[in-house]
N, C-alpha and C positions, 0 to 999 in steps of 0.2 A: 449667244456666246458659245464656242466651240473649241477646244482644248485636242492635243493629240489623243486623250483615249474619251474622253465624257463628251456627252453632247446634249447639251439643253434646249428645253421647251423655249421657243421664239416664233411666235406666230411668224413674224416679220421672217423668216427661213424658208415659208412654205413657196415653193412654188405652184403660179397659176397654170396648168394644160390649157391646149384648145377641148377641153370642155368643158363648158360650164357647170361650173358647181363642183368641181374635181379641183383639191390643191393637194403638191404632195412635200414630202422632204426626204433626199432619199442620202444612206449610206452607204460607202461600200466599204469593204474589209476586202482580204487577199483569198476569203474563200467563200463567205456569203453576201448577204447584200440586203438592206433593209429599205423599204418603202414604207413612208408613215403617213397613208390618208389621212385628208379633213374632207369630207364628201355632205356636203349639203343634202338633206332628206327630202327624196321626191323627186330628183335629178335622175336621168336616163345615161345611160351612154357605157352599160357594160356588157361586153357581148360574150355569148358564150364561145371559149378558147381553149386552148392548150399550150405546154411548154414542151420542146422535144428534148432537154437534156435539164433544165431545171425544178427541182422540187420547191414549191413553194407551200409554206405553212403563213397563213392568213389568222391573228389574233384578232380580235373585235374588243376595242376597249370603251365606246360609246356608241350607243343608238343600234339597232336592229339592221341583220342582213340575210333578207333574203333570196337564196339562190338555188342555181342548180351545180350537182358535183356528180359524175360517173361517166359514163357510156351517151357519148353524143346524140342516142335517140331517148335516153331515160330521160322525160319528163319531169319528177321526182322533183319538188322543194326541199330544200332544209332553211328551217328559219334560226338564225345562233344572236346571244344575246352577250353585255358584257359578260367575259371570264372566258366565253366559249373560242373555238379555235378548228377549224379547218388544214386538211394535210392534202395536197395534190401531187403526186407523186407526176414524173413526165409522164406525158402523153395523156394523162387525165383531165376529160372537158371539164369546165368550171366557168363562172360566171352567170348571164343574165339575172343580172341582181336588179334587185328591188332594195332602196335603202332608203330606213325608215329611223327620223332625225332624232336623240335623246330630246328633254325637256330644258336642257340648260341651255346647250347652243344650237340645236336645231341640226346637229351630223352626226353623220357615223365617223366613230375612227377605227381604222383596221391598221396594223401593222401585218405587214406582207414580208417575209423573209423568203428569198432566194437563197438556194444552194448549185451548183457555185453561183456566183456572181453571174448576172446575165453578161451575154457577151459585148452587149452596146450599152453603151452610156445612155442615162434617159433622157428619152426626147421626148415633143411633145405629141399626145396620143389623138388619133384620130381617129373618126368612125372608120377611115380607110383602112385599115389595118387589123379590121373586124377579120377573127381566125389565123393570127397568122403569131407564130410564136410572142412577136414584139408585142402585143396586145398583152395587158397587167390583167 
């Protein structure tokens, strides 16, 4: 159920990607823009990427994510748990995660805010699209 300003928890909202194991539900406002994964633990398919004009800040609200964030040769993990929260400022790589599922439902959930709003509507994400801004 969804009103002009509130928006509620409804499974039944998420949608499915072509990738397995990735559902998302996404909103947009007039200057940011929210992405709220349900990512099944143990599922592949996130490449490391960048934004060239969006900052995106990643909350972690269930289950463990492992990744990389800095300079497209650093190596470097960070592992973040619920509470924790990542800042990607444009043009900073980010991704190749590892996501490792809570004990209740088996995902992680990350809320992902965009600053502004990406410029295209979401569509559904494919391996093709590994490095190129459209990649979450």
């Amino acid at each position: 159920m969804a009103e002009q300003y509130c928006f509620f928890f409804d499974d039944d909202l998420f949608d499915e990607t072509d990738r397995p194991g990735f559902r998302r539900r996404v909103v947009v406002g007039d200057h940011l823009e929210l992405w709220f994964w349900r990512i099944k633990g143990g599922v592949e398919g996130s490449f490391l990427h960048n934004h060239d004009v969006n900052e995106q800040l990643g909350i972690i609200m269930r289950g463990t994510l492992d990744f990389r964030i800095g300079a497209a040769d650093d190596e470097t993990r960070k592992v973040l748990h619920p509470g924790d929260f990542y800042l990607a400022p444009p043009t900073i790589w980010h991704g190749d995660s590892v996501f490792v599922g809570d004990d209740e439902y088996g995902e992680v959930w990350i809320l992902d805010v965009f600053a502004p709003p990406r410029s295209q509507k979401p569509a559904p994400i494919s391996n093709a699209q590994h490095g190129t801004e459209e990649t979450p």
